[in-house]
C-alpha positions as CSV (number, residue, x, y, z in Angstrom):
1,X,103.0,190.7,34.5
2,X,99.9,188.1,34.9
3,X,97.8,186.8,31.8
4,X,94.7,186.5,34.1
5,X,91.8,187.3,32.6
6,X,88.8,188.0,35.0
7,X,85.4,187.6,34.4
8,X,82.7,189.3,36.7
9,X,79.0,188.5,36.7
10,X,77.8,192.4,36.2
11,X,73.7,193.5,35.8
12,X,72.3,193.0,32.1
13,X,70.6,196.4,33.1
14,X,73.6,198.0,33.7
15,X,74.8,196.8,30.0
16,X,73.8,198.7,26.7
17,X,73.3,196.7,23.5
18,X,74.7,198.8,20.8
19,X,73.2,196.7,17.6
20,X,74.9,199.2,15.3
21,X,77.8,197.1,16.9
22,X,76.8,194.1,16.7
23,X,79.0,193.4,13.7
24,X,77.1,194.7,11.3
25,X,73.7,191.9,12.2
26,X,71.4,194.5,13.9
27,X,68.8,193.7,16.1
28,X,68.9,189.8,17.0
29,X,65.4,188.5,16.9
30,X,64.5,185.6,19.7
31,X,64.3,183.2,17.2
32,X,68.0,183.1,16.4
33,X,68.9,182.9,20.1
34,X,66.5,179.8,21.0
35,X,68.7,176.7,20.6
36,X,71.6,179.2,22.5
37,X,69.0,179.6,25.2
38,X,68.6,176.0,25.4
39,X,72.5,175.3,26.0
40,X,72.7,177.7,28.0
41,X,69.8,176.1,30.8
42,X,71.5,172.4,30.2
43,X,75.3,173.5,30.3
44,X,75.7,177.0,31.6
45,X,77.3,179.9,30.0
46,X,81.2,178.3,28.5
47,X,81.9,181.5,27.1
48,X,81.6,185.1,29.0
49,X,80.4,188.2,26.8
50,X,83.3,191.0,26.2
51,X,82.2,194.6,27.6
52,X,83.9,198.1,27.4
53,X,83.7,200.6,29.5
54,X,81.2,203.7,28.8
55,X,83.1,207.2,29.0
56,X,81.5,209.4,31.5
57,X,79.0,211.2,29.2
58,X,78.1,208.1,27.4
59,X,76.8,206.8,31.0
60,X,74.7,210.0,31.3
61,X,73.1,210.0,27.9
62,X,72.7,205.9,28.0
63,X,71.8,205.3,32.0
64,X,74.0,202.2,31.5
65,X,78.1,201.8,32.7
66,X,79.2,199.1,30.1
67,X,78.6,198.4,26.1
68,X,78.3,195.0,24.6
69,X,81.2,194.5,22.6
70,X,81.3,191.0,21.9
71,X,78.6,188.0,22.5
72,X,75.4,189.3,21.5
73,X,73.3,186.0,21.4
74,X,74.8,185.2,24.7
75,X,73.8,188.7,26.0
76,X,70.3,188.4,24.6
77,X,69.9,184.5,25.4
78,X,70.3,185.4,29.4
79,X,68.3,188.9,29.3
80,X,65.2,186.5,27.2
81,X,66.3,184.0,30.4
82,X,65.3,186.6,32.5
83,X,68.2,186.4,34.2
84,X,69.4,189.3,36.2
85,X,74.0,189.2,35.6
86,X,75.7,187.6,33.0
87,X,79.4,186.5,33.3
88,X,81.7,188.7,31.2
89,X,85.4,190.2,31.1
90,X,85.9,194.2,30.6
């Protein structure tokens, strides 16, 4: 049995942002993901975001595959980036 962990760079579009998850913060406003944002252009991402697979209706009703489970300023410091993937395991 292998301890790998993988990490994939997978579409931010393809990701749903549950803030009801989002341990109990809500929405994250930009403001709180600026200096983030700026680490993130000089160093690159150090940590990948944590996803979980939607179930099969959850895809239908959302239009998206995974949900956010862990690194939400990450999440929304690439999406305000514009960038288009983010590294993350699932």
């Amino acid at each position: 049995m292998s301890n790998t962990t993988t990490v994939v760079n997978i579409p931010l579009n393809e990701i749903l942002f549950d803030d009801d998850l989002n341990e109990g913060r809500g929405k994250i406003a930009p403001i709180y993901v600026a200096q983030l944002m700026n680490d993130i252009q000089e160093h690159g991402l150090i940590q990948p975001v944590i996803l979980s697979n939607l179930t099969l209706n959850e895809q239908a009703e959302t239009g998206k595959v995974y949900r956010l489970v862990a690194g939400y300023r990450r999440g929304y410091s690439f999406m305000f980036l514009g960038k288009p993937t983010i590294p993350a395991i699932i």
